[in-house]
C-alpha positions as MATLAB code, in Angstrom:
seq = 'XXXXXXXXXXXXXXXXXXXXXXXXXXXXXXXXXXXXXXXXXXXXXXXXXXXXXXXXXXXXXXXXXXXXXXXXXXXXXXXXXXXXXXXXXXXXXXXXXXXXXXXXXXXXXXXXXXXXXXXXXXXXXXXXXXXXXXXXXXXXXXXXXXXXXXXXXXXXXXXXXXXXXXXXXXXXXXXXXXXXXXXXXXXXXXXXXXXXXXXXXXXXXXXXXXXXXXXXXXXXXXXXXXXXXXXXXXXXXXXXXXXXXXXXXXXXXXXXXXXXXXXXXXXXXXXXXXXXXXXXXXXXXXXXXXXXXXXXXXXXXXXXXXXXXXXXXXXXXXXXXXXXXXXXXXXXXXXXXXXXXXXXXXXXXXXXXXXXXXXXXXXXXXXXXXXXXXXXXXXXXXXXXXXXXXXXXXXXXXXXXXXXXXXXXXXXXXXXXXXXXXXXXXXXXXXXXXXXXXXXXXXXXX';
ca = [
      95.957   77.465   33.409;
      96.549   80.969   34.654;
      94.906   82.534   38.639;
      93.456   85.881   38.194;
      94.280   88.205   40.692;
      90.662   89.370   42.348;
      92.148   91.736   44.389;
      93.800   93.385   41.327;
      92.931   96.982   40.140;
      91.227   98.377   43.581;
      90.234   98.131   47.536;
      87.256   96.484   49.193;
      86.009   99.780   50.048;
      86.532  100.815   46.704;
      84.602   98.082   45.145;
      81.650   98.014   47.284;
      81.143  101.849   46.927;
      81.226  100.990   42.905;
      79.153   98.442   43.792;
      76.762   99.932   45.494;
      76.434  103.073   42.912;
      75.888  100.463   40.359;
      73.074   99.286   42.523;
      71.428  102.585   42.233;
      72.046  103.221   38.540;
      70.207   99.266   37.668;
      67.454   99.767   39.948;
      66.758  103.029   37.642;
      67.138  101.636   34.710;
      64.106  100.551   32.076;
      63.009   97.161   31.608;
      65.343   95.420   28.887;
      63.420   95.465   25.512;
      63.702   92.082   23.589;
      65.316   93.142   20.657;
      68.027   95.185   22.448;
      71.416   94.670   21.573;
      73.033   95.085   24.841;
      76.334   96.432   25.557;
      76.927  100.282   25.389;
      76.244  100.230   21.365;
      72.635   98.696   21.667;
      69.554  100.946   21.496;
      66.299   99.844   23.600;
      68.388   97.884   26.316;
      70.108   98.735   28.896;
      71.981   96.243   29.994;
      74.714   95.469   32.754;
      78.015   94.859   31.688;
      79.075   90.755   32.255;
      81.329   91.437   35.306;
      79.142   93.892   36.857;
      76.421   91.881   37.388;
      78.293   89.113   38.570;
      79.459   91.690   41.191;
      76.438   93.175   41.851;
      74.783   89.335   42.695;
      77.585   88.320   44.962;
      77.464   91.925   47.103;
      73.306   91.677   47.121;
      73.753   88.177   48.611;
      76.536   89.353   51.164;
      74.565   91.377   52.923;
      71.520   88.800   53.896;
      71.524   87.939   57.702;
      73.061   84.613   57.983;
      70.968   81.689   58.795;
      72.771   79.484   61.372;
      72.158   75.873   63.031;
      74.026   73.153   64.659;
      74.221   70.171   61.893;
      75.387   66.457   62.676;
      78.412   65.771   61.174;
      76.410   63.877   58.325;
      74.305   66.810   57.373;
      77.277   69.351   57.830;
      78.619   68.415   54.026;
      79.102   71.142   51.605;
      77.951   74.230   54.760;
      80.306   76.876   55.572;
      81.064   77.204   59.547;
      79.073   79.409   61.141;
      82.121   79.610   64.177;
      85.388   78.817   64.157;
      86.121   75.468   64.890;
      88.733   74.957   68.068;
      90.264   72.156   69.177;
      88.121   70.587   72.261;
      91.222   68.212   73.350;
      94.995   68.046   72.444;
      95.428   65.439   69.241;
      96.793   63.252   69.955;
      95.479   62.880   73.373;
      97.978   60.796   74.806;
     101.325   59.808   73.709;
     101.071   57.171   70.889;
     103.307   54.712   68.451;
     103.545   55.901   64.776;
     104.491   52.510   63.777;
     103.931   48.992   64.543;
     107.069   47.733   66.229;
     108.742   47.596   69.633;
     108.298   50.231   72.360;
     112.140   50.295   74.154;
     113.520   52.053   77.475;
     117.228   52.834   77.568;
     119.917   51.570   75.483;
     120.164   48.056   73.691;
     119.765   45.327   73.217;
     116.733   45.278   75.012;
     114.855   42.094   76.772;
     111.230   41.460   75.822;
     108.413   41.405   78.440;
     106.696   38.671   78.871;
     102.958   38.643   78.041;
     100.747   40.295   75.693;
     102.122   43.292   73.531;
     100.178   46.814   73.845;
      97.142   47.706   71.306;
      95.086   50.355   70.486;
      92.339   51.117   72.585;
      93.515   48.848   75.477;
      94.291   50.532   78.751;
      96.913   52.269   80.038;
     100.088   50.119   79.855;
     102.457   49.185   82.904;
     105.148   51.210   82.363;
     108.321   50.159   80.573;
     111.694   49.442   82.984;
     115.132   50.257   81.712;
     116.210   48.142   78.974;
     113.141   46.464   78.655;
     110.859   45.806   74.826;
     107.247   45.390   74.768;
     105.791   44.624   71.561;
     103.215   47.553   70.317;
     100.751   48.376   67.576;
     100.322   51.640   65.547;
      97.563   54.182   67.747;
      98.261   52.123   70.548;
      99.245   54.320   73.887;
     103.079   54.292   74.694;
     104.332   52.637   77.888;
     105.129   55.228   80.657;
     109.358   56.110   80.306;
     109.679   54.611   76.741;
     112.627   56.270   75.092;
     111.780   55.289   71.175;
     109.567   52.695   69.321;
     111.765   50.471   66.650;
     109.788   49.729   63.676;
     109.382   45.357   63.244;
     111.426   45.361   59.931;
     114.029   47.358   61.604;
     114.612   44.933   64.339;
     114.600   41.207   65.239;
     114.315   38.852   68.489;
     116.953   36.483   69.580;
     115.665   34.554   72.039;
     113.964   36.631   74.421;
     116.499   39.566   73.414;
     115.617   42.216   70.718;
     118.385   43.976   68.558;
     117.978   46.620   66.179;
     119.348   46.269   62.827;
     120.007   50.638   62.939;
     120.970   53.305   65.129;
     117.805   54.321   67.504;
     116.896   58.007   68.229;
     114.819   59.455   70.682;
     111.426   59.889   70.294;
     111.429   58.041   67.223;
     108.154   56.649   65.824;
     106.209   58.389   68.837;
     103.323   60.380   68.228;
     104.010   63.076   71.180;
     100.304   64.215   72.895;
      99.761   67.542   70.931;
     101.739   67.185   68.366;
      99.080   68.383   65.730;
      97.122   70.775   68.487;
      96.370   71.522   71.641;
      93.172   72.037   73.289;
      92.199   75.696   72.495;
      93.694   75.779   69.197;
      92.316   77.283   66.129;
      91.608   74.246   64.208;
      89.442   76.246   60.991;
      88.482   79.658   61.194;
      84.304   80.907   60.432;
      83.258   80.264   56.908;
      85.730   76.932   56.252;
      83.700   74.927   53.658;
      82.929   71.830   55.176;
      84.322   69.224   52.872;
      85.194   65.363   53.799;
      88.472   66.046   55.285;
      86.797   68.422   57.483;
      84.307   66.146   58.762;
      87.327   64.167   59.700;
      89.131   66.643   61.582;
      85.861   67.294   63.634;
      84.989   63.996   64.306;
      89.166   63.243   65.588;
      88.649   66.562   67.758;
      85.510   65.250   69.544;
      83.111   67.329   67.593;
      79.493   65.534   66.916;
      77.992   68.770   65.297;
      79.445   71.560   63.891;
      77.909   75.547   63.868;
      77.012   75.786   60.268;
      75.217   78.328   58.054;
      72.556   76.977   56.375;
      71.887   76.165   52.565;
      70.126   79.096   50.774;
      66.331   77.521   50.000;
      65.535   77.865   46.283;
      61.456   77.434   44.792;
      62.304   76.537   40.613;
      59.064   78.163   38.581;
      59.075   76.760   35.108;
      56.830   79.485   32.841;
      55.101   78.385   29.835;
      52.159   76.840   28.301;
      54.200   75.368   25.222;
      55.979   72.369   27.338;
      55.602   69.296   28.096;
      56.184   66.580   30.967;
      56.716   63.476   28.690;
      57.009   61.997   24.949;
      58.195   63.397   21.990;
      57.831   67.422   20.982;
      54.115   67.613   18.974;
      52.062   70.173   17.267;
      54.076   73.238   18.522;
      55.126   71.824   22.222;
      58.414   71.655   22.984;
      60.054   69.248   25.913;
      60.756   70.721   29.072;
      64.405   70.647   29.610;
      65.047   73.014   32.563;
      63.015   71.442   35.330;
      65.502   68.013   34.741;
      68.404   70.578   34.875;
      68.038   73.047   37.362;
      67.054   71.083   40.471;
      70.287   69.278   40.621;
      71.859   71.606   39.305;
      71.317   74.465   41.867;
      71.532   71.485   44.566;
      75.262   70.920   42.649;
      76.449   74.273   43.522;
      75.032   74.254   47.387;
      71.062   75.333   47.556;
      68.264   73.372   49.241;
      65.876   73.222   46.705;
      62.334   73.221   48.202;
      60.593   72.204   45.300;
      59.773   72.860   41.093;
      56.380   74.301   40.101;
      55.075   74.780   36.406;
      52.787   77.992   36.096;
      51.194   79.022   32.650;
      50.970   81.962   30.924;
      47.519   82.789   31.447;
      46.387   85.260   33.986;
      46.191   82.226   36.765;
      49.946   81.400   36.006;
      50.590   85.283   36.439;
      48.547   85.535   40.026;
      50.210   82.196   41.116;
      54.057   83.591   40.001;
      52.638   87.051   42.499;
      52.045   84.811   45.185;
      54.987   82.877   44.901;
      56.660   86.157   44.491;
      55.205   87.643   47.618;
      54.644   84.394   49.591;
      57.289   82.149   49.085;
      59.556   81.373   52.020;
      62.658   80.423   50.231;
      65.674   82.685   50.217;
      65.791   82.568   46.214;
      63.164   82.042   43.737;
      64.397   81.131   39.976;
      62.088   81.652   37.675;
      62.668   80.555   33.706;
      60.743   82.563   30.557;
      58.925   85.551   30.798;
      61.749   87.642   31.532;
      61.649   89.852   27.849;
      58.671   92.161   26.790;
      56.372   89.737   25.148;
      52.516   89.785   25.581;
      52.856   86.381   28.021;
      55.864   87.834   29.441;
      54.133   88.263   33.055;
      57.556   88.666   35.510;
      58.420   92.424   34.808;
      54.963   93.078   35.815;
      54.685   90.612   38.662;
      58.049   92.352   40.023;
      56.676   95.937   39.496;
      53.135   94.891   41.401;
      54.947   93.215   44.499;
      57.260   96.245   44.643;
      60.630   94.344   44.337;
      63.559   96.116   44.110;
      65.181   95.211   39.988;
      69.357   95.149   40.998;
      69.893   93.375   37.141;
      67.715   93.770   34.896;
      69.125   92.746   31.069;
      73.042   91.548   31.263;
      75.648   91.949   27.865;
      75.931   88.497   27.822;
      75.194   85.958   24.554;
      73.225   83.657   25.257;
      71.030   84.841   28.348;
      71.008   88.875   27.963;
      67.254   89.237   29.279;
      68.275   87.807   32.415;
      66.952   89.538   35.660;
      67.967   89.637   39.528;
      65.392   91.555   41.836;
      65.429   91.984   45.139;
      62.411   90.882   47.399;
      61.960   92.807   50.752;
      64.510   94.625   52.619;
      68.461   93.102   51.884;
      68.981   92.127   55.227;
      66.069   89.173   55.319;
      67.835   88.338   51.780;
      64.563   87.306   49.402;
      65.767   87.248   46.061;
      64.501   86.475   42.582;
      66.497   85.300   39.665;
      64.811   85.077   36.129;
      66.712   83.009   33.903;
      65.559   83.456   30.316;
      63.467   80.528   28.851;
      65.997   78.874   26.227;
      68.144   75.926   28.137;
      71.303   77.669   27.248;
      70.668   80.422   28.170;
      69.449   79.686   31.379;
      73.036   77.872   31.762;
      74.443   81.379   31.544;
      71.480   82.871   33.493;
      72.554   80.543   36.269;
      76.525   81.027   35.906;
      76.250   84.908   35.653;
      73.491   85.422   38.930;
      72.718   82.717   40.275;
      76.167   80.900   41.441;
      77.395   84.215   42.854;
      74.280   84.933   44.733;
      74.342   81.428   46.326;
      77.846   81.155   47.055;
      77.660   84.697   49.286;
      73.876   83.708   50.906;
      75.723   80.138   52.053;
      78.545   82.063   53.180;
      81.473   80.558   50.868;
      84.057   82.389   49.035;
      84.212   83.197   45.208;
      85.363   80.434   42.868;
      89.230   80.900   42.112;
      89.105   82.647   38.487;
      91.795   81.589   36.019;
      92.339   81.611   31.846;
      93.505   78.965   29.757;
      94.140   79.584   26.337;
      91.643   79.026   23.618;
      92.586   76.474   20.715;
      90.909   78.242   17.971;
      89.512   81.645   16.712;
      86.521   82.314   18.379;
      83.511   84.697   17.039;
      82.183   87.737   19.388;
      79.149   89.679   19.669;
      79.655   92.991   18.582;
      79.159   94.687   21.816;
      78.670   91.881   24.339;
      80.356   89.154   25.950;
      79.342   85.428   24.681;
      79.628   82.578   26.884;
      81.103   79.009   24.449;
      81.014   76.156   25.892;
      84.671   74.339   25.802;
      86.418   71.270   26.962;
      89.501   71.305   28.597;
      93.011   69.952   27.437;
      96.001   69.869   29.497;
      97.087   72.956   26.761;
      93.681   74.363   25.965;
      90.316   75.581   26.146;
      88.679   73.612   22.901;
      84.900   75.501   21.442;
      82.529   73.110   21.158;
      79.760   73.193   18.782;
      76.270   73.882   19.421;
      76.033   76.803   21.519;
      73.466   78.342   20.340;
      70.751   80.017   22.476;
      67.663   76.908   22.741;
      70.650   74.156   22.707;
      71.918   71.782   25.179;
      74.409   69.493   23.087;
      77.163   71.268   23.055;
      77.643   72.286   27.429;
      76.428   68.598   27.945;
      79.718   67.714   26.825;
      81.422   70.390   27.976;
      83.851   71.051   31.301;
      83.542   74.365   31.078;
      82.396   77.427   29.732;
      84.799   80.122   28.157;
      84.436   84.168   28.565;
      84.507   85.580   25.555;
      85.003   89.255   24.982;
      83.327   91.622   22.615;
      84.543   91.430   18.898;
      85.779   87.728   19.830;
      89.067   85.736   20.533;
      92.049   84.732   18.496;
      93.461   81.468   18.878;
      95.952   81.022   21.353;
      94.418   84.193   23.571;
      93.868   83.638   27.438;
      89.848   83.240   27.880;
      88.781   83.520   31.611;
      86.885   79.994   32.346;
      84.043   79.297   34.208;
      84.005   75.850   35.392;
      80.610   73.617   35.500;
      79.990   72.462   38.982;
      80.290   69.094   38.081;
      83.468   69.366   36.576;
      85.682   70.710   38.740;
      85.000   72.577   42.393;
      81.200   71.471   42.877;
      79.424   71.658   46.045;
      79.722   68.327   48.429;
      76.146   66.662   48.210;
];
């Protein structure tokens, strides 16, 4: 597997003035038509370019106004810090033994005090008098003027006389008081993904709560009168498959997600997606269907009447190209809509392409780390736009999978990962950029 360099090609201040010019041009441009082809060779769509509108949904959710709290360290999982994190105490604390073993003063052989040996967590121990052993545990708190500990398998008792079996250093086996920090220190700087190891270092710093931003809320509206809740597809209606998949999934990659609503297609399902639209208090809606030009096809129009602001509207992408991002209210209270397109697939991409980027910068984390892998076999491309092929992943390649087409979910239900594939296709053997699944490899901690 191969990094790509994101900071190849150009300067933050470069990028965000491209950025921000392609804000201008997308908010201009014409509702995508359905039968568009996308790309710069299509007629009737105009459609942003695959790594543009990734772009453009990460920048519209870095500028939102972050939304902070103090979280217990069991709620903290998977938040960015709001703060850095500094070291309340020096770690260790006190002076402590690294082994279990013999705390020793002076030179050898050493005779052993009678008593009790020293544990952890028992008070401070008398201190030790030249020449003189005390038996100790591992954490335990070294006797005042101790010169080393001796491990137990590197020593043995004679009587009451202990010898080591190897020469004795210094310091050895002693856990000095700061050795990892001292109190002050930088421990993580602001926006650290909390992850378990972090929770760890918090709690063994004294922490009981950490400054966190919080998770971007998401409201799921499924659109459509043709699906169903339960038992088998009938008489034209078709299961619904995204409100199983993109609860847990958007939860997966960090969101809070507030709740999943069906709405019809009728002209109550269109004045319940305006209120939503205008009403809603999450910080992204995602809505799925309706995002084309068809006669039920109610979220242009529902955009258009609440005056949102369109940043994407239609991507060069196969599956997913009517996808839409719009911007609700001013970018600094950071309401946003995403409209994933109504086949599952395609929503998969919807959610890969605008969604994950827009999350990931409203919770405050970095960008995924982008890398290729090289595909096993040819792969077919759209003649102007990029497709998105589900693959699995070898420890040599990036393997297609079968049924990828627009409505299907067997093929990415297997899959680790999807692959990037250019215009006019890949040959075998060529370096694909991949796009993990969150449940694959670098998910959210929930």
């Amino acid at each position: 597997m191969t990094p790509i360099d994101a900071d190849a090609g150009h300067s933050s201040a470069t990028a965000e003035q491209a950025l921000d010019e392609a804000l201008a041009l997308v908010s201009r441009a014409t509702p995508a038509a359905s039968g568009g082809t996308g790309g710069t060779g299509g007629t009737g769509h105009r459609a942003v370019p695959w790594p543009r509108a990734r772009e453009i949904a990460a920048y519209a959710g870095s500028g939102v106004r972050a939304r902070t709290h103090r979280a217990s360290l069991a709620d903290a999982l998977g938040e960015v810090l709001a703060a850095p994190l500094d070291a309340l105490t020096d770690l260790p604390s006190f002076d402590t033994s690294a082994m279990d073993g013999w705390a020793v003063a002076g030179p050898g052989p050493w005779t052993v005090r009678p008593g009790g040996g020293v544990l952890a967590g028992s008070e401070r121990p008398a201190p030790l008098t030249d020449g003189q052993a005390v038996r100790i545990a591992t954490g335990a708190r070294i006797p005042s003027d101790t010169t080393a500990v001796i491990r137990s398998e590197h020593c043995h008792e004679a009587g009451s006389q202990l010898f080591a079996e190897r020469p004795v250093s210094t310091g050895q086996d002693i856990r000095p008081r700061g050795q990892e920090c001292r109190s002050g220190d930088l421990l993580l700087p602001a926006g650290s993904l909390v992850t378990p190891a972090v929770l760890g270092l918090a709690a063994a710093a004294g922490y009981d709560e950490l400054p966190t931003r919080r998770r971007p809320r998401v409201e799921i509206l499924v659109l459509g009168d043709e699906l169903l809740t339960g038992g088998l597809p009938h008489d034209g209606l078709i299961r619904d498959a995204l409100s199983p998949m993109l609860g847990p999934w958007l939860t997966r990659i960090g969101a809070e997600v507030t709740g999943t609503r069906r709405l019809g297609d009728d002209p109550a399902g269109a004045e319940a997606l305006f209120e939503a639209v205008t009403g809603s208090e999450a910080d992204l809606i995602v809505t799925t269907g309706g995002t084309a030009s068809g006669p039920v096809d109610h979220v242009h129009p529902v955009l258009a009447r609440a005056g949102a602001e369109l940043l994407v509207d239609g991507v060069a992408v196969r599956p997913g190209h009517p996808m839409l991002l719009a911007r609700l209210g001013d970018r600094a209270d950071g309401r946003h809509l995403v409209g994933l397109p109504g086949n599952p697939l395609a929503a998969v991409s919807g959610l890969l392409t605008l969604a994950d980027p827009l999350l990931r910068a409203l919770a405050g984390r970095r960008g995924r780390p982008r890398y290729t892998a090289p595909v096993r076999d040819d792969v077919p491309g759209h003649p102007y736009d990029t497709r998105l092929v589900p693959v699995l992943l070898s420890d040599e390649h990036a393997v297609p999978l079968r049924y990828h087409g627009p409505a299907m979910l067997r093929g990415v239900a297997t899959a680790d990962a999807l692959a990037v594939v250019p215009p006019h296709g890949a040959r075998a053997g060529q370096d694909l950029e991949i796009l993990d699944l969150p449940w694959s490899a670098g998910g959210c901690f929930t």
